[in-house]
C-alpha positions as CSV (number, residue, x, y, z in Angstrom):
1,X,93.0,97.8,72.0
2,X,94.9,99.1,74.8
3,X,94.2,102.8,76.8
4,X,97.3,104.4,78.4
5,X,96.7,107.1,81.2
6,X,99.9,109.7,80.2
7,X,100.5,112.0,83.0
8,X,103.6,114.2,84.5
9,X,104.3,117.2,86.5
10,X,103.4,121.0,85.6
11,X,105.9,121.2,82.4
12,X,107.5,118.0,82.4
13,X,106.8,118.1,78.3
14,X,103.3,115.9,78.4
15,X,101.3,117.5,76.1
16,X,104.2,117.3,73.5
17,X,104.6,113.9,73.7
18,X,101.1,113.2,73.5
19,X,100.7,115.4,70.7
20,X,103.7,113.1,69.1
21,X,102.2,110.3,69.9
22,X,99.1,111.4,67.8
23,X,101.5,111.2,64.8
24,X,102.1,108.1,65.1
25,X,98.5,106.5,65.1
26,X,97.5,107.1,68.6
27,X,94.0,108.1,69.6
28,X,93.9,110.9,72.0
29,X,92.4,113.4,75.1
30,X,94.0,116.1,76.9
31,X,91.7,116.9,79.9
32,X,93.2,120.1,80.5
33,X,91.8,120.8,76.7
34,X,88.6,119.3,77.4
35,X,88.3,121.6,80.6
36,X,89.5,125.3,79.1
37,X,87.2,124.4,76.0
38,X,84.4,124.1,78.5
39,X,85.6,127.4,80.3
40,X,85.0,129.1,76.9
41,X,81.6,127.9,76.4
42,X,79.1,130.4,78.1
43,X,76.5,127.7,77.8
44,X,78.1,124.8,79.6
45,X,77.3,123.7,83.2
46,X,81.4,123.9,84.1
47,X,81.5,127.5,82.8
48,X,78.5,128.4,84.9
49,X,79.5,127.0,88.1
50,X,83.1,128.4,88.0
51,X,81.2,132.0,87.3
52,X,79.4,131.2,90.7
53,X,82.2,129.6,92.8
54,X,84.6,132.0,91.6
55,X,83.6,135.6,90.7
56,X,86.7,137.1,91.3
57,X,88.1,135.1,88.6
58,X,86.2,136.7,85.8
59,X,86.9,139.0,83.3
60,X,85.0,140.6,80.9
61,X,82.1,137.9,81.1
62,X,85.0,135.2,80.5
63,X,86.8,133.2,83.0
64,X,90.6,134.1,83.4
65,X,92.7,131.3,83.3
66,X,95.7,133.0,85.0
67,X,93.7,134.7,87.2
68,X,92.1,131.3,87.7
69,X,95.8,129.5,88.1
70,X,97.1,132.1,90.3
71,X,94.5,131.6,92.6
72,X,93.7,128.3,93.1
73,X,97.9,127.4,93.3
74,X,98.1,130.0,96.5
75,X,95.3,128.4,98.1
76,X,94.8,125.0,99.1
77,X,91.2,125.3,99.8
78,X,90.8,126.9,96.7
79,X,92.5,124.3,94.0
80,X,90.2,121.3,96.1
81,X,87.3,123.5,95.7
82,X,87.9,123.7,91.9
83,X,88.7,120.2,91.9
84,X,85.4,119.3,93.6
85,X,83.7,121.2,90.5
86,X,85.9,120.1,87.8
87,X,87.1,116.1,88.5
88,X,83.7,114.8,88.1
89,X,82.6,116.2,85.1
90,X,86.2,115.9,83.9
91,X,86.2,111.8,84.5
92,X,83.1,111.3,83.3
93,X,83.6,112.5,79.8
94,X,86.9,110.4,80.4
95,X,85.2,107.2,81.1
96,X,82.8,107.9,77.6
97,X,86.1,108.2,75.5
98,X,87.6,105.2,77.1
99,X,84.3,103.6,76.5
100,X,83.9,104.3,72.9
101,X,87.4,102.6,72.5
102,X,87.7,100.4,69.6
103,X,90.4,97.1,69.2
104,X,93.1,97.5,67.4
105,X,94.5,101.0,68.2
106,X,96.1,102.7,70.9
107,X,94.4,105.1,73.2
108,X,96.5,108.0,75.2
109,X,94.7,109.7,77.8
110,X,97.1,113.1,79.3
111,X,95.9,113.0,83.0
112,X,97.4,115.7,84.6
113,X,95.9,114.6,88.4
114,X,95.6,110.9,87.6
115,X,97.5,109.5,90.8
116,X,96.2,112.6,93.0
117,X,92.5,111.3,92.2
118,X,93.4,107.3,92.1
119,X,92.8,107.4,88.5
120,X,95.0,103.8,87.4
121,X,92.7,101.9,87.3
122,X,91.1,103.0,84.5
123,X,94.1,102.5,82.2
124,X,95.6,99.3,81.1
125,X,99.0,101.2,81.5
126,X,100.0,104.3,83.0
127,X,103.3,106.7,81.9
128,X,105.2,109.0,83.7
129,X,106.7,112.0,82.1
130,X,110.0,112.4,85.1
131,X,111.7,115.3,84.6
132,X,114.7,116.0,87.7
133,X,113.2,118.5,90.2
134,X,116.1,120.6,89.8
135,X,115.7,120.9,85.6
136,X,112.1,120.9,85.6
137,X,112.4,124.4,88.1
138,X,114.8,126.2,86.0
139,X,112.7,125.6,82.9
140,X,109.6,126.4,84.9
141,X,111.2,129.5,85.5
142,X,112.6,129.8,81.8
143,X,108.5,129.4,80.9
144,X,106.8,131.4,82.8
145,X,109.0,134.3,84.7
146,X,107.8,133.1,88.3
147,X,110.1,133.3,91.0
148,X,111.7,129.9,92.5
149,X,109.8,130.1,95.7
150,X,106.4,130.1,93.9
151,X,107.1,127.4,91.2
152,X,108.4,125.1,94.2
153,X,105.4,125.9,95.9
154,X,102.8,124.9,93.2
155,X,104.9,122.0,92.5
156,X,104.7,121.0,96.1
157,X,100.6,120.6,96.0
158,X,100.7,117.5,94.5
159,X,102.3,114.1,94.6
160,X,106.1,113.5,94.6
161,X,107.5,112.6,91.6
162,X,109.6,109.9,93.4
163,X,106.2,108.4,94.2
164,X,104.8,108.7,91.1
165,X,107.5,106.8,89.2
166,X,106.9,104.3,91.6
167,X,103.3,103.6,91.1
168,X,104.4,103.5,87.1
169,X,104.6,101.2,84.4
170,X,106.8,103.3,81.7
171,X,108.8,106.7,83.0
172,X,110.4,108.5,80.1
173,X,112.7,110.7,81.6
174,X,112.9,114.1,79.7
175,X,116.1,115.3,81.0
176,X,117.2,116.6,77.5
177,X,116.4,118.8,74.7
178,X,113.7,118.4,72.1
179,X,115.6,116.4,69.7
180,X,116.8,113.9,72.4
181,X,112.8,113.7,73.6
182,X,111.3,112.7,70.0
183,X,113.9,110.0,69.8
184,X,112.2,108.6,72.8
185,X,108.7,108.8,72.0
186,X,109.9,106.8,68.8
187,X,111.2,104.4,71.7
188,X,107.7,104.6,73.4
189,X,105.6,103.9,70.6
190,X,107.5,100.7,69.5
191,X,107.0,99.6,73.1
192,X,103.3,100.9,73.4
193,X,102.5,98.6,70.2
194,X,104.0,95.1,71.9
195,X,103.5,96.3,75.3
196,X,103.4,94.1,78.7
197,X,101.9,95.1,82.0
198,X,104.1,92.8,83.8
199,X,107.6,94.5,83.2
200,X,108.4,97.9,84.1
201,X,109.8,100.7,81.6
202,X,112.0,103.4,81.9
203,X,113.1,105.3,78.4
């Protein structure tokens, strides 16, 4: 058995290579799916407490992710007080799945904020989806219509990418188009079958 913490910046192309991975054999979580499932759910603690915290974010009785996003990335104070709310719920339905792991397979966990909350440790391995600052803006843009000076802005919350692929055992650089990614995550999953903590990666 072996658990892998996959994480990456806002649209480096995460979720699709965890969703490949799933293909191939892996077991899987996407926190950020775990969270917004909980944001739907009128009876869960989460829901309730962001209702609370964040009224203005509400709409219709349900909580408004962009409204949510757009708030929290102008604000500093804002995204740590979601985080405060979120993180530990968040980790400790985490720590269950890792828990639950069985030998014999491989376990992907998509951590959006796993260096940001000192997260490593709870992985046997950790991978780093880099994507050039420079790329990763103009698709940003490409995504989601928001100016330069705002995507560089919510980019600019978190940890460097420089330091990230630092703290890393496998980067996979996704510099290219879709067809150029898969043939990587064919790469990855060979090495995730044999893989070795003591050497690092880069695909």
């Amino acid at each position: 058995m072996s658990v892998f913490g996959l994480t990456g910046d806002w649209g480096s192309g995460k979720t699709t290579i965890l969703k490949e991975l799933e293909r191939k054999g892996a077991k899987i979580i996407c926190l950020d799916e775990v969270i917004h499932s909980a944001y739907r759910r009128r009876n869960a603690p989460l829901y309730r407490k962001i209702k609370t915290q964040f009224p203005q974010v509400m709409k219709n009785n349900s909580i408004s992710l962009p409204h949510l996003r757009e708030m929290v990335f102008s604000s500093k104070q804002a995204l740590k007080k979601l985080e405060d709310i979120v993180h530990p719920w968040v980790i400790k339905k985490l720590k269950v799945w890792i828990k639950k792991a069985k030998s014999g397979k491989i376990y992907i966990a998509e951590v959006p904020l796993l260096f940001e909350k000192k997260l490593e440790n709870l992985f046997d391995a950790v991978i780093f989806v880099y994507v050039p600052r420079r790329i990763l803006e103009a698709r940003l843009k490409k995504i989601t219509g928001l100016s330069y000076r705002v995507i560089r802005k919510r980019l600019n919350l978190f940890i460097p990418s420089r330091k990230k692929k630092r703290r890393s055992n496998i980067v996979v650089k996704n510099d290219g188009d879709l067809a150029t990614l898969k043939k990587k995550i064919s790469q990855l999953w060979k090495i995730l079958l044999t893989f070795s903590s003591e050497k690092k990666v880069i695909i």
